[in-house]
C-alpha positions as CSV (number, residue, x, y, z in Angstrom):
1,X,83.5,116.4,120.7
2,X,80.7,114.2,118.8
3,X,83.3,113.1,115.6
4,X,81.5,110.9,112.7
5,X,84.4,108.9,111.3
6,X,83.8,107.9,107.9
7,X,85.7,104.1,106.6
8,X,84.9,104.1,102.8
9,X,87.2,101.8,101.7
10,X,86.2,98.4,101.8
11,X,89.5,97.0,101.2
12,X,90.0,97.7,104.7
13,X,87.8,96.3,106.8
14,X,87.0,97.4,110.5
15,X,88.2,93.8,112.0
16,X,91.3,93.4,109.3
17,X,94.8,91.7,110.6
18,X,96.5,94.5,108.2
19,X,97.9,97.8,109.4
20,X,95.4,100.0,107.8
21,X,92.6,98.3,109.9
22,X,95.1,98.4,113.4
23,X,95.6,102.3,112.4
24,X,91.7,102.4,112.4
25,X,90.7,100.9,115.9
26,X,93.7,102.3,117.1
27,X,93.1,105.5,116.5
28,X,89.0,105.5,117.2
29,X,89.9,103.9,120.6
30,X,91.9,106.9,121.2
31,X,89.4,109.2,120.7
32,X,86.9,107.3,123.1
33,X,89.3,106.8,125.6
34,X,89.9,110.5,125.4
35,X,86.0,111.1,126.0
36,X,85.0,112.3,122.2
37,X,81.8,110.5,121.4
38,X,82.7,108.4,118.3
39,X,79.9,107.0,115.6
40,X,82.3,104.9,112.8
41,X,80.4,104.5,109.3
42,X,82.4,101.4,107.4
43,X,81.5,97.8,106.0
44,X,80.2,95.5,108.7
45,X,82.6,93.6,110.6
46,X,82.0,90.3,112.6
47,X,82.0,92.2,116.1
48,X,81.7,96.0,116.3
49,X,81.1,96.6,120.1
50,X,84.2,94.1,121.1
51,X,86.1,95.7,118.2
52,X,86.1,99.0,119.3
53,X,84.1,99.1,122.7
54,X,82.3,102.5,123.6
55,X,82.4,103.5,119.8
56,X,78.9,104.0,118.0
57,X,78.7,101.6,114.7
58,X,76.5,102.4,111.2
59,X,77.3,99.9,108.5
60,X,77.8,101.0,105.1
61,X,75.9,99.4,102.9
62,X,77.4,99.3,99.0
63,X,74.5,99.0,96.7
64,X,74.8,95.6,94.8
65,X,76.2,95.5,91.4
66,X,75.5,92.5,89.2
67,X,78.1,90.1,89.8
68,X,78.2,88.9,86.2
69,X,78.4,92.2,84.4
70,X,81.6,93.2,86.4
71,X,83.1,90.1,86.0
72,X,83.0,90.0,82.2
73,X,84.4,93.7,82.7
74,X,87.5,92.3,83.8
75,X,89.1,92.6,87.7
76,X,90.7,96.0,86.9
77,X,87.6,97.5,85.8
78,X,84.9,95.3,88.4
79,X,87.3,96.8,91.3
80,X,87.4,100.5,89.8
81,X,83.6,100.6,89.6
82,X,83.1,99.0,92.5
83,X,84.7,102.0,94.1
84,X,83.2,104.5,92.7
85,X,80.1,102.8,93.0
86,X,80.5,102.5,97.0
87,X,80.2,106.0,97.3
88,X,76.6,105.7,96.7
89,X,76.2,103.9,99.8
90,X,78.9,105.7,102.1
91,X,76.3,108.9,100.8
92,X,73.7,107.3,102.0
93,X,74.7,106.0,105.6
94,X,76.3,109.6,106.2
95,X,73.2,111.5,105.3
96,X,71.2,108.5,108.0
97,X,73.8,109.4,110.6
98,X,73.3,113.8,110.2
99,X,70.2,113.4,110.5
100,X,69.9,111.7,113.7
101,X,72.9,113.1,114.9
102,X,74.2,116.6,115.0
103,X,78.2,116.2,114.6
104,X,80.7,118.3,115.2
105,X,82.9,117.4,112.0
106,X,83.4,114.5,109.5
107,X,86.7,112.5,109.8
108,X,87.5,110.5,106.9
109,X,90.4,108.2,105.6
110,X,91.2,108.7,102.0
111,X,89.6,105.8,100.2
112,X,90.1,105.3,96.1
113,X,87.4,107.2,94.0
114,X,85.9,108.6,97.4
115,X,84.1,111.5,97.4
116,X,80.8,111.2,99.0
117,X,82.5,112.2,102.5
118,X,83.7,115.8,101.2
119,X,80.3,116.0,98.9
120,X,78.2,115.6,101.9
121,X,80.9,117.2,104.5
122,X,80.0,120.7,101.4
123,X,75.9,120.1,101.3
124,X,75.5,119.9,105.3
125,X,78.3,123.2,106.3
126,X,80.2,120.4,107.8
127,X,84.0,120.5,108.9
128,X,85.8,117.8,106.9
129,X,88.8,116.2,108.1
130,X,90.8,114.2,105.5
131,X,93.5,111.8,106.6
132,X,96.0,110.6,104.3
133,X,97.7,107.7,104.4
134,X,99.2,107.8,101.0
135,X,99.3,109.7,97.3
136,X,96.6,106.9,96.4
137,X,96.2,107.9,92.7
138,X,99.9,107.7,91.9
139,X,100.2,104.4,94.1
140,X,97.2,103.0,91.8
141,X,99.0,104.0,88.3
142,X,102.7,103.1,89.5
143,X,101.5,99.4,91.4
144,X,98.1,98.4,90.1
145,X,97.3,99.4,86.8
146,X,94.5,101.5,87.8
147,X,91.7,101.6,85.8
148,X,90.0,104.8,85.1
149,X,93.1,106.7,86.5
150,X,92.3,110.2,85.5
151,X,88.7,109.9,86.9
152,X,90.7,108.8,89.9
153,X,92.9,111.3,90.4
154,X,90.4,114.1,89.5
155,X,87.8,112.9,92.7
156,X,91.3,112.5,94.8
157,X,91.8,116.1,94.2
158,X,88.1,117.4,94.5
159,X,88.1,115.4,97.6
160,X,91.4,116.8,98.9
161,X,91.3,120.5,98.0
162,X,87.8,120.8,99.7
163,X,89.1,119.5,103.0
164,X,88.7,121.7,105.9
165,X,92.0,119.8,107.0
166,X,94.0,117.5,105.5
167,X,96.3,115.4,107.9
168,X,99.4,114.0,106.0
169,X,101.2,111.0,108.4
170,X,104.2,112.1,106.9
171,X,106.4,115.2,106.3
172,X,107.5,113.7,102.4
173,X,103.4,112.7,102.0
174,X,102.6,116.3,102.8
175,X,105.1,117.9,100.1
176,X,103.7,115.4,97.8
177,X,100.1,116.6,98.9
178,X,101.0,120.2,98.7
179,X,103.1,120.0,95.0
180,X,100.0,118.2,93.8
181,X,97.8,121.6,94.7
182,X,96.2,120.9,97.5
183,X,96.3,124.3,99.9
184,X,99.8,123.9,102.1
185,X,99.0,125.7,105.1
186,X,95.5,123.2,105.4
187,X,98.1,120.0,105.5
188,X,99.4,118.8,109.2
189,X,101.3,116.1,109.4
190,X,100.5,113.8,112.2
191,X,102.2,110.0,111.9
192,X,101.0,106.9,113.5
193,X,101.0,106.2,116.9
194,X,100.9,102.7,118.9
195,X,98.9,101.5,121.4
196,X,101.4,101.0,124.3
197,X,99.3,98.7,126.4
198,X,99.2,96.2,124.0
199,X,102.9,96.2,122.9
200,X,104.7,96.0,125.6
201,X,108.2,94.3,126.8
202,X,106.6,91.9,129.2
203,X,104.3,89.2,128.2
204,X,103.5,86.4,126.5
205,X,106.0,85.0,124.0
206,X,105.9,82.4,121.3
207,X,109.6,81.4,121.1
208,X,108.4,78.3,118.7
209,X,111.5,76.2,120.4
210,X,114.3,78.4,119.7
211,X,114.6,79.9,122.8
212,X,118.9,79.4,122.6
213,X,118.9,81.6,119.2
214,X,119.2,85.2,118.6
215,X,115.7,86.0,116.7
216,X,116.0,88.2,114.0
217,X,112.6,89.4,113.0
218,X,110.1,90.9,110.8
219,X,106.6,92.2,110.9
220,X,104.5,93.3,108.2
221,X,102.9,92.8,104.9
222,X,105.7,91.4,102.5
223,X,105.6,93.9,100.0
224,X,108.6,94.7,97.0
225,X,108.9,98.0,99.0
226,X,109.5,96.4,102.6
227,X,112.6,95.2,101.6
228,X,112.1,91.1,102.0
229,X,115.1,90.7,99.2
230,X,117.6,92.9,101.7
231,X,116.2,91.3,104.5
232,X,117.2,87.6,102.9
233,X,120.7,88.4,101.8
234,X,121.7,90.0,105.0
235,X,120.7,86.4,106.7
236,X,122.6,85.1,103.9
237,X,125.6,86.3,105.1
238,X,124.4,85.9,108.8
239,X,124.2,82.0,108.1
240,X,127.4,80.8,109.4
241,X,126.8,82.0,112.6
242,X,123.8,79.3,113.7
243,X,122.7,81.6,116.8
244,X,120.9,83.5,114.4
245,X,117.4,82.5,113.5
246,X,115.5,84.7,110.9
247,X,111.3,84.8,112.0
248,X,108.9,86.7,109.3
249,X,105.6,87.4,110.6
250,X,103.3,88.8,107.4
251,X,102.0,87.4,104.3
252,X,102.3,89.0,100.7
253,X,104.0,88.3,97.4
254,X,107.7,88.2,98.8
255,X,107.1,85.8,100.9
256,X,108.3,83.5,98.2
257,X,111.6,85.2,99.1
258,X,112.3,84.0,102.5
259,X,110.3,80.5,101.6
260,X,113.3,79.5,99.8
261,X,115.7,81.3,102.3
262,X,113.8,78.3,104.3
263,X,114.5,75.7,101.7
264,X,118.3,76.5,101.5
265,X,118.7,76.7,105.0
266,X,116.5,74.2,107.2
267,X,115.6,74.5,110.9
268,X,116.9,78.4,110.3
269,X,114.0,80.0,109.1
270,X,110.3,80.5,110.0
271,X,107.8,82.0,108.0
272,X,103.7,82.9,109.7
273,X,101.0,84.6,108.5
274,X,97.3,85.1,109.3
275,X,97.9,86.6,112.7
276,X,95.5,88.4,114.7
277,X,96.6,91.9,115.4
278,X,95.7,91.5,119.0
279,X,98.6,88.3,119.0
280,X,101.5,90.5,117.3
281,X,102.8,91.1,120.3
282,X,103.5,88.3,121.7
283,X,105.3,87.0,118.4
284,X,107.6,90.2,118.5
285,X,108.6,89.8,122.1
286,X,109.9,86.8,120.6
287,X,112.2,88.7,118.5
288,X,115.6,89.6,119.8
289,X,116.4,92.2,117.0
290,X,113.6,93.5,114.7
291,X,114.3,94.7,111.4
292,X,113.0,97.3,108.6
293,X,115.0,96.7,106.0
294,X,113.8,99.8,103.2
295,X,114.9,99.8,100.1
296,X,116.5,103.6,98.7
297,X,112.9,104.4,98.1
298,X,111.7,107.6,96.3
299,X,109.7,109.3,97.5
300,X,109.4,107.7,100.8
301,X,106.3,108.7,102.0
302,X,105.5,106.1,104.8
303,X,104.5,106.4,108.5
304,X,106.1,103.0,109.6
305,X,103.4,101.3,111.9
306,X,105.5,98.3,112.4
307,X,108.5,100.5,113.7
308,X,106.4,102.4,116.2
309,X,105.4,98.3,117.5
310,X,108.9,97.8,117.5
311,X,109.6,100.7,120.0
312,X,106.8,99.8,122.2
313,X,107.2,96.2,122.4
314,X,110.8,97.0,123.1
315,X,112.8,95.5,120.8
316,X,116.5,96.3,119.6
317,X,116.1,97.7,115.7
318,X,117.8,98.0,112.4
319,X,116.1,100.0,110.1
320,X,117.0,101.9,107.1
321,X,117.7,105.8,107.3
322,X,115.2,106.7,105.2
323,X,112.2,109.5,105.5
324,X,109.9,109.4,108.6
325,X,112.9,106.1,110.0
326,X,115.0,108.4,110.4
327,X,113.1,110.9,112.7
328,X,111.9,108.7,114.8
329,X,115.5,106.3,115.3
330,X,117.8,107.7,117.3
331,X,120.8,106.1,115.9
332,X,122.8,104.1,118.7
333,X,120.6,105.6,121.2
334,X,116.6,104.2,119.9
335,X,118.0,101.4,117.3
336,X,120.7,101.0,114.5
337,X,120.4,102.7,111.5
338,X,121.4,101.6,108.3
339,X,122.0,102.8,104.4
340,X,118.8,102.3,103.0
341,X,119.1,98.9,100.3
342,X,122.7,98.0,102.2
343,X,122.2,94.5,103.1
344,X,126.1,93.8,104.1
345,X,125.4,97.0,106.8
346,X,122.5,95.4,107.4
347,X,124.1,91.9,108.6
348,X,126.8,93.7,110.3
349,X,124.5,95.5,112.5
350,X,122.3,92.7,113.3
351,X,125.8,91.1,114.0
352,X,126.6,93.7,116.0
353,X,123.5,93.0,118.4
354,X,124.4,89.6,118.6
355,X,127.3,90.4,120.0
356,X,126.4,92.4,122.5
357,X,123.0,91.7,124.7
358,X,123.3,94.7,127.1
359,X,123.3,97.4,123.8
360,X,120.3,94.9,122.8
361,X,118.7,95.3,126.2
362,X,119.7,99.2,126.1
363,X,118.4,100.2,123.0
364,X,114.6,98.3,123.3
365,X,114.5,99.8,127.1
366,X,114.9,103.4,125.0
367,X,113.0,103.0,122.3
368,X,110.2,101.8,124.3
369,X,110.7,104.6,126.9
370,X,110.5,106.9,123.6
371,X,107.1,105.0,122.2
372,X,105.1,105.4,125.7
373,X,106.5,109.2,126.2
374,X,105.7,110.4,122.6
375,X,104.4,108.0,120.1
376,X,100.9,106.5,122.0
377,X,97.7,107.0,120.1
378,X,96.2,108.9,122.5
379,X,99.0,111.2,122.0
380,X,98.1,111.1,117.9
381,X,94.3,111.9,119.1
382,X,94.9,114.4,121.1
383,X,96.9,116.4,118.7
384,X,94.5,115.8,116.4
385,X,91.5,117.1,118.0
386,X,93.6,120.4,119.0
387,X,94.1,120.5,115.2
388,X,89.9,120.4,115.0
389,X,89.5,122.8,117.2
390,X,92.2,125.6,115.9
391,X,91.2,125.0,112.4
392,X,87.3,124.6,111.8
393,X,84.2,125.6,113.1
394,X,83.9,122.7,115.2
């Protein structure tokens, strides 16, 4: 299958440490590795062919806007237009690529404001494949303040209705998807997957000199949702016990949280960020016990890619109960589940694992067993050209 896969958003670049930008190669690789003959239209990274090796690459090009004018517009605004105006270029490297190339559909991750992939996907009798990560317009008016929120959320549904099919990477995101008007029986829900290879049990590992602790860990952006303030009072009352050791991988605005966890407890804590997705894994094999520590969150519309890393690289888990967690956790048999926002039941099942290495070594030898027999990407890609196939001209 020749697939054109359309990046609009710029805030997530090809070659990007975040999850977004691991969910991208991951899943493109897939499809190569699968045979599909892959061209990817997005912003130019630093190294396209080592990226993402036997994939096609077409930069997007944004026209310029003049740097002044947005900047006396004011962040909000500058980053809103910037959007919309992106769509001019994503048009244009889309219409280069059709007419060299005869595709056999358009794939697309939801970007904010875009709409040039279902405009063209409509003008060239394309099949359109939409994948949504998550109800972008609502996250925009609830988090950010988004500017121009009803032009938003007006393209979001143009965009979304048009869709030859929309794939939702949650069961919750495709309720929200299909309450919001957007045709139910065109929504599939297919979640992240992992790339198996490179998290593994074996390898590498960056114990940092506290190879005699029990590693408590986290990976991922430090967001309010994450959990970072659950996380640091369940150490808090893991603190007496010094075999515990808490290590937080991920940057973001909580990480203020466990910087003065740190401070109040010296030589307990470590805190790094600006890591190479490609060196994840060997900082989470140096985790005993890796945790997701949700909030009650609602709606919880998440595909956890950090929890499908966790399986993979084998790890014992605590995680919240909560939406997609809870399908993919076995409790006592994959991980530990938890009351979502619980910290004490969080600290007693960390404890728990403390206590008891062989239900550590148990549970990361399932959950990784689970990961490589169900959860790979190639397993995601797969489904997801079967989807292609059954449901649009391609």
């Amino acid at each position: 299958m020749r697939i054109c896969y359309l990046l609009p958003d710029r805030g997530i670049p090809l070659d990007g440490t975040k999850g977004a930008s691991a969910h991208v190669r991951g899943l493109v690789r897939a499809f190569v590795e699968l045979g599909h003959d892959v061209t990817v239209i997005a912003s130019r990274p630093a190294s396209p062919d080592t990226l993402i090796p036997g994939a096609h690459f077409r930069p997007l090009e944004s026209p310029q806007m003049n740097r002044l004018a947005l900047e006396s517009l004011g962040p909000r605004i500058a980053r809103a237009l910037s959007h919309i105006w992106n769509n001019v270029g994503a048009q244009e490297a889309l219409n280069a690529a059709l007419n060299e190339t005869e595709f056999d559909c358009l794939y697309e991750r939801l970007s904010p404001f875009g709409i040039a992939g279902s405009l063209v996907a409509r003008q060239r009798g394309l099949s359109h494949v939409l994948e949504v990560n998550a109800p972008l317009t609502w996250e925009g008016a609830r988090y950010r303040n988004q500017a121009f929120a009803s032009e938003a959320a007006t393209l979001e549904h143009e965009a979304l209705v048009n869709a030859s099919v929309v794939l939702a990477v949650s069961s919750e995101l495709k309720r929200l998807l299909a309450s919001a008007g957007v045709p139910e029986e065109r929504i599939e829900v297919v979640p992240n997957g992992v790339d198996t290879t490179m998290f593994q049990p074996d390898g590498i590992s960056e114990r940092n000199g506290f190879e005699d602790r029990i590693v408590v860990g986290f990976v991922g952006s430090l967001k309010p949702w994450h959990g970072m303030d659950i996380l640091a009072e369940a150490f808090e009352r893991l603190c007496g016990d010094p075999r515990f050791h808490l290590f937080v991988l991920g940057s973001g605005p909580e990480g203020r949280l466990v910087a003065q966890l740190a401070e109040r407890h010296p030589g307990r804590v470590t805190l790094k960020n600006g890591v190479a997705h490609e060196d994840v894994p060997r900082h989470l094999r140096a985790m005993d016990i890796a945790v997701l520590p949700y909030p009650a969150l609602e709606p919880f519309y998440f595909s956890p890619l950090k929890l499908l890393e966790y399986m993979a690289a084998g790890r014992a888990i605590v995680a919240g109960n909560i939406g997609q967690v809870s399908e993919l956790v076995q409790n006592g048999e994959t991980g530990l589940l938890v009351q979502p926002g619980n910290a004490a039941q969080v600290a007693d099942a960390i404890d728990q694992l403390g206590s008891d290495p062989a239900l550590r070594q148990r549970l990361g030898k399932q959950a990784r067993e689970d990961a490589v027999r169900s959860h790979r990407w190639t397993d995601r890609a797969r489904r997801i050209t079967e989807l292609i196939g059954a449901r649009t001209p391609c």
